[in-house]
N, C-alpha and C positions, 0 to 999 in steps of 0.2 A: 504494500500500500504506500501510496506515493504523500508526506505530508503537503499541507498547502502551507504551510510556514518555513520558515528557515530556522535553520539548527542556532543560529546566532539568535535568534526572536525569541525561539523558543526558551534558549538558554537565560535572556534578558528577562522572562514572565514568568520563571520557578519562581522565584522569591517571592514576585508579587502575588501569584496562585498560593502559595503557601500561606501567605498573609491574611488571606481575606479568607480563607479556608479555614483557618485554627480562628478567624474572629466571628464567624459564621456557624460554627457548629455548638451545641446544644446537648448538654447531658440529656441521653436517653435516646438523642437523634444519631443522625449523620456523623458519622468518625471523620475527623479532618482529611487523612490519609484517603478512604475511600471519595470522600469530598473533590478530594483535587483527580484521582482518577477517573472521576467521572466528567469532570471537566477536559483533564486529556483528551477522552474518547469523544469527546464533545468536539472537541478543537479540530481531532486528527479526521472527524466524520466529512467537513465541512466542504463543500465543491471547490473555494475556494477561498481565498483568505481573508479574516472581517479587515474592514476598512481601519478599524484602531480596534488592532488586539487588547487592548489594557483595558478599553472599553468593553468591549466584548466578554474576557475573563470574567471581569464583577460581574456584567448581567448572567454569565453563565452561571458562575457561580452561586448566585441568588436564587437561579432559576431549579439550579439543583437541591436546594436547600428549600424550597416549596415542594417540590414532587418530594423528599423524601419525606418531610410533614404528614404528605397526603397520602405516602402508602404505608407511614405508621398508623396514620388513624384510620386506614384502614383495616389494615391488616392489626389481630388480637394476639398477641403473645400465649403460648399454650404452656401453663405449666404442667408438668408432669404431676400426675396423680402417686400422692405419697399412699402406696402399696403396702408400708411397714419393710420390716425384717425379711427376707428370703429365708425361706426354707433351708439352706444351708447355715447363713447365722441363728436360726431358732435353734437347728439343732446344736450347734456349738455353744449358742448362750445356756441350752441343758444339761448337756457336757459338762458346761462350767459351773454351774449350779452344784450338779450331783458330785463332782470333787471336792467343792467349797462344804458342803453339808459332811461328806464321810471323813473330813480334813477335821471339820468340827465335832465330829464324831469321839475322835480319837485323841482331841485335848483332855488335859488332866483336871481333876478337882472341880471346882466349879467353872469352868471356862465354857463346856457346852453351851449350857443352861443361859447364860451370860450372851456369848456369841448369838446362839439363838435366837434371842431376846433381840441383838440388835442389829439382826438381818432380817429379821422377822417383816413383813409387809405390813404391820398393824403399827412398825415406826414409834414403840413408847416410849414416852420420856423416863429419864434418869431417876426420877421421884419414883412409877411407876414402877420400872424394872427393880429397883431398891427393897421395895416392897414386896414384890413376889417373889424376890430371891432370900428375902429375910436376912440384907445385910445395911449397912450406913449406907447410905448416898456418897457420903464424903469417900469411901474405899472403893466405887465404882471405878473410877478414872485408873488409878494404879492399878486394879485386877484388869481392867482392860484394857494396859498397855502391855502387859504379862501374857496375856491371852493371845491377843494381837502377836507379839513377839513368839509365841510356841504355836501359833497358825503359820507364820511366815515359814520357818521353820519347817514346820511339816510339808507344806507345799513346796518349797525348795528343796527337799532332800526327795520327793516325790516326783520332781522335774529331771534333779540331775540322776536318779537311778533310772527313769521311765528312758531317757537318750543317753547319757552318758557322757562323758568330758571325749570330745573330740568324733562324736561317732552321729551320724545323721538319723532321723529317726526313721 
């Protein structure tokens, strides 16, 4: 395709197509960048060449900064319908459940009971749990840092025996 302008014009009207291109575009609209390509194709379409290209560019440019206005309001953006979890993550979030539970299984002294308590889906408070466990509130915190530490514990020694140091699973 043959242009109707000259390589020295052309090279003379980046700057200003750039210009009026990044002061023209519109969060949500028209990207600058596509902006001025569309004006290229505009320039290179042309039978022959505007009488004053600089003039020309602005209107072009304006002109493409309407139509894309008018095929956003046309056109409605489709959000993807949130589906939830895949069937692959549900079953891995069970996975991780059922380890988390036999992990707490197998804590010592009152740590179950405790852990239970505060993975439990019923979310009770520290008063509450204190209470059914028939201890201070105030020795919550520390037996649940205890807990917590011999949970970590058993799930890392359950990681590194289940693969191995240096071995893939």
């Amino acid at each position: 395709m043959k242009t109707c302008v000259r390589d020295d014009e052309l090279t003379r009207l980046r700057p200003l197509l750039a210009a009026e291109a990044a002061a023209e575009t519109v969060p949500g609209g028209i990207e600058a960048a596509d902006l001025e390509q569309a004006v290229w194709l505009r320039l290179l379409e042309l039978p022959e060449p505007p009488a004053d290209p600089a003039v020309w560019l602005r209107a072009a440019v304006r002109a493409e900064v309407r139509r894309a206005g008018r095929r956003l309001r046309r056109e409605r953006r489709l959000e993807p319908a949130h589906a939830g979890p895949t069937v692959e993550q549900q079953a891995l979030d069970a996975e991780q459940r059922r380890d988390l539970r036999a992990a707490v299984a197998r804590l010592p002294g009152r740590c179950p009971e405790l852990m239970a308590a505060l993975i439990s889906g019923a979310d009770p408070t520290y008063p509450e749990i204190a209470r059914e466990l028939g201890i201070s509130q105030g020795s919550l915190g520390p037996l649940r840092s205890r807990c917590i530490g011999c949970l970590r514990t058993i799930l890392n020694t359950r990681v590194r025996t289940a693969v191995g140091p240096g071995k893939a699973p």
